[in-house]
C-alpha positions as CSV (number, residue, x, y, z in Angstrom):
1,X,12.5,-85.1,-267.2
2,X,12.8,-83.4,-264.1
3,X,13.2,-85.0,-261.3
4,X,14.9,-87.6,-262.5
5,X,18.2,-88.8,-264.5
6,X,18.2,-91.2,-267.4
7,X,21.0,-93.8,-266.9
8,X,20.5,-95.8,-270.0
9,X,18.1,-95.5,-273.5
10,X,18.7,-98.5,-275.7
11,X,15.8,-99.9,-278.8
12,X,14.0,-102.9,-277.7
13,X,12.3,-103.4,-281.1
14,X,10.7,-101.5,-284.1
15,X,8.2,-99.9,-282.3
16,X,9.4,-99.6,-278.1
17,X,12.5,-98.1,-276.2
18,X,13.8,-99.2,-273.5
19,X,14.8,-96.4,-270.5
20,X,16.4,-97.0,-267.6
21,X,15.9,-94.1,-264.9
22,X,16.8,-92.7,-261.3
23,X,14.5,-90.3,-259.5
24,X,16.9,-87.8,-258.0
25,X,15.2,-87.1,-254.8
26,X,14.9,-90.8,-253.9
27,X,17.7,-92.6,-255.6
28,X,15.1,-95.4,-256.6
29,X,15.6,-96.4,-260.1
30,X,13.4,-98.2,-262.2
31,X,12.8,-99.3,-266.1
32,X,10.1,-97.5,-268.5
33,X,9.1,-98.7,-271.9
34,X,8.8,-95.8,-274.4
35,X,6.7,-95.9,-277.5
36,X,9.6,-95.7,-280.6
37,X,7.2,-93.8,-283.0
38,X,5.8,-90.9,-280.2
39,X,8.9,-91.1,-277.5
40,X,5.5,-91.8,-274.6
41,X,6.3,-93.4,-272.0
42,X,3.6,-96.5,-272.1
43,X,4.9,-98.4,-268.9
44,X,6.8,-96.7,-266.2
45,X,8.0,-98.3,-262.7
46,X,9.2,-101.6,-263.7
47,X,11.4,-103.2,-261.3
48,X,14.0,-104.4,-263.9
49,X,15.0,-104.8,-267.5
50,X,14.0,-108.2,-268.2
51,X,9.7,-107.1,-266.8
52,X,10.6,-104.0,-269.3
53,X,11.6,-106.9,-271.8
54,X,8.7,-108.9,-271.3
55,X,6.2,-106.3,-271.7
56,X,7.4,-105.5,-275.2
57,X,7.8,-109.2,-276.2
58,X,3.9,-109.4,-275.2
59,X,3.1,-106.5,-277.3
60,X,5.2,-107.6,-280.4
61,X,3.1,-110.9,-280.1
62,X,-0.3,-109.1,-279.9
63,X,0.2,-106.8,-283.1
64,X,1.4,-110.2,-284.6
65,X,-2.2,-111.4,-283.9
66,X,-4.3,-108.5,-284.7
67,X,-5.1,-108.1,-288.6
68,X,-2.9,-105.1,-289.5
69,X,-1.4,-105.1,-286.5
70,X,-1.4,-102.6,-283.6
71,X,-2.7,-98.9,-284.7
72,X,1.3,-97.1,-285.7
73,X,3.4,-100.4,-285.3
74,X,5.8,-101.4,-287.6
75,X,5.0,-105.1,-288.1
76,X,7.5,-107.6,-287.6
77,X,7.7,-110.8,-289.6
């Protein structure tokens, strides 16, 4: 966490987070998508909430497809 601020943390689904940040020595802030189970960061640098949204829809949908779902995610009906 150095280096930068977290403005906002808010649960996406069962199995991702949602983190809004601000690097302190550039002011840029951008969106990461944190795993729920590990608290890893799995995307980092997306431009806005709705591309952080998007990636976890797309991964919801894939565990959906795979029998047993994704390795550690909580499936969702």
């Amino acid at each position: 966490m150095i280096g930068r601020e977290i403005l906002l943390e808010e649960q996406a689904s069962a199995n991702y987070r949602l983190r809004h940040v601000r690097w302190r020595r550039t002011g840029e802030e951008n969106w990461e998508v944190i795993d729920a189970g590990s608290g890893a960061m799995v995307v980092g640098g997306l431009a806005d909430r709705e591309e952080a949204l998007r990636v976890v829809k797309a991964w919801e949908r894939l565990s959906l497809r795979e029998d047993g779902g994704l390795p550690g995610h909580v499936l969702l009906n």
